[in-house]
C-alpha positions in Angstrom: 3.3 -0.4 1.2 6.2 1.3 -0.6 9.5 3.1 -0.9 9.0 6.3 0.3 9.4 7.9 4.0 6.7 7.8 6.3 6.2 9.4 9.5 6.1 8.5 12.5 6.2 11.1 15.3 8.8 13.1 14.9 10.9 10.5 12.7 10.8 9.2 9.8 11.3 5.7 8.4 12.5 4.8 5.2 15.2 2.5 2.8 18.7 3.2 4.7 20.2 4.2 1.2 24.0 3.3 2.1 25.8 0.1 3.6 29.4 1.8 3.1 31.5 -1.4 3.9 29.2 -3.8 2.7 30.0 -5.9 -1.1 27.0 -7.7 -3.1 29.7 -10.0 -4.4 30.2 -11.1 -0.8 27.5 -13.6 0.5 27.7 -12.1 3.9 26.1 -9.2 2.8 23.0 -10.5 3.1 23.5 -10.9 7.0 25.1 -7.2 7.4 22.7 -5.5 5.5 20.6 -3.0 7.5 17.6 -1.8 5.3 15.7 0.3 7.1 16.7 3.2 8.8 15.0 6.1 11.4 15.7 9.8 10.5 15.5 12.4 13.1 15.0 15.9 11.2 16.1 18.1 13.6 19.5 16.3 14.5 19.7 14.8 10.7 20.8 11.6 13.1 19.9 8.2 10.9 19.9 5.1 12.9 19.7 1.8 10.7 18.0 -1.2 11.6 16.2 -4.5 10.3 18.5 -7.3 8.5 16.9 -10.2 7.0 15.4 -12.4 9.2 17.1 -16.0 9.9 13.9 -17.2 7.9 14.1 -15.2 4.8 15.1 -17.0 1.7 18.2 -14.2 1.1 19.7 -15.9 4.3 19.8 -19.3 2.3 23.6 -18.9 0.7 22.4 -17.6 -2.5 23.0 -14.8 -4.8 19.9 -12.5 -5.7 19.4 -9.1 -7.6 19.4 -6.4 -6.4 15.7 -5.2 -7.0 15.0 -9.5 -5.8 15.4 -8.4 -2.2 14.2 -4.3 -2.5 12.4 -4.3 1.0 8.2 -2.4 1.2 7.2 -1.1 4.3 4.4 0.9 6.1 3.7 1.5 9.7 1.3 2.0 12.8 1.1 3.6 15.5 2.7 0.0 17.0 4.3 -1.7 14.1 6.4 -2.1 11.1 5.0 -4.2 8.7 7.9 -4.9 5.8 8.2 -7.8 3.1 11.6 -8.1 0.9 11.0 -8.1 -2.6 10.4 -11.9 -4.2 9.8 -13.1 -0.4 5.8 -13.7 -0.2 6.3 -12.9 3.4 5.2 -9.9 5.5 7.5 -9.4 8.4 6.0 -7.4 11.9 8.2 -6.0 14.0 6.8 -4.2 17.1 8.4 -0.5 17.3 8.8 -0.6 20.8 10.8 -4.1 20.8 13.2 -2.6 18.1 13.9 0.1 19.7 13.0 0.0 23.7 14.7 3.5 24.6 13.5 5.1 21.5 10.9 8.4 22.5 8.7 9.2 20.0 6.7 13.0 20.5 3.2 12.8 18.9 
């Protein structure tokens, strides 16, 4: 698992690097927060995705640091398989149930 950008198709997942609006002061940050996001190359389109799950500990009314939270991720041909920093939790998300009307080209 890590930081970086990995393939998948013709996009690429990786850390969605900007929340414009969004405060760490505020609490509700932590349900706003999209942290992953798909990159089309040839568009340069970015679509973010995946907030904390109802589950996760940073959904508990707490304050955390920054790197506390830092999301890991790889992928499959079918999956997503992240886990939030201090969380000793891996999430999977199915690729096709994120994003139903998203076309991959392999």
């Amino acid at each position: 698992m890590g930081y970086g950008m990995e393939k998948h198709g013709e996009k690429y997942l990786y850390l969605n690097p900007k929340n414009p609006d969004l405060k760490y002061s505020d609490l509700q940050f932590y349900n706003d927060i999209r942290l992953l996001a798909w990159l089309d190359p040839e568009t340069g389109e970015k679509t973010p995705f995946i907030q904390f799950p109802e589950t996760s500990i940073f959904r508990s009314g707490r304050y955390f640091f920054r790197d506390s939270w830092s999301p890991v991720f790889t992928l499959d041909d079918k999956n997503i398989y992240i886990t939030f920093g201090i969380e000793p939790t891996i999430y999977i998300r199915g690729i096709s149930t994120l994003f139903p009307n998203f076309q991959f080209i392999t």
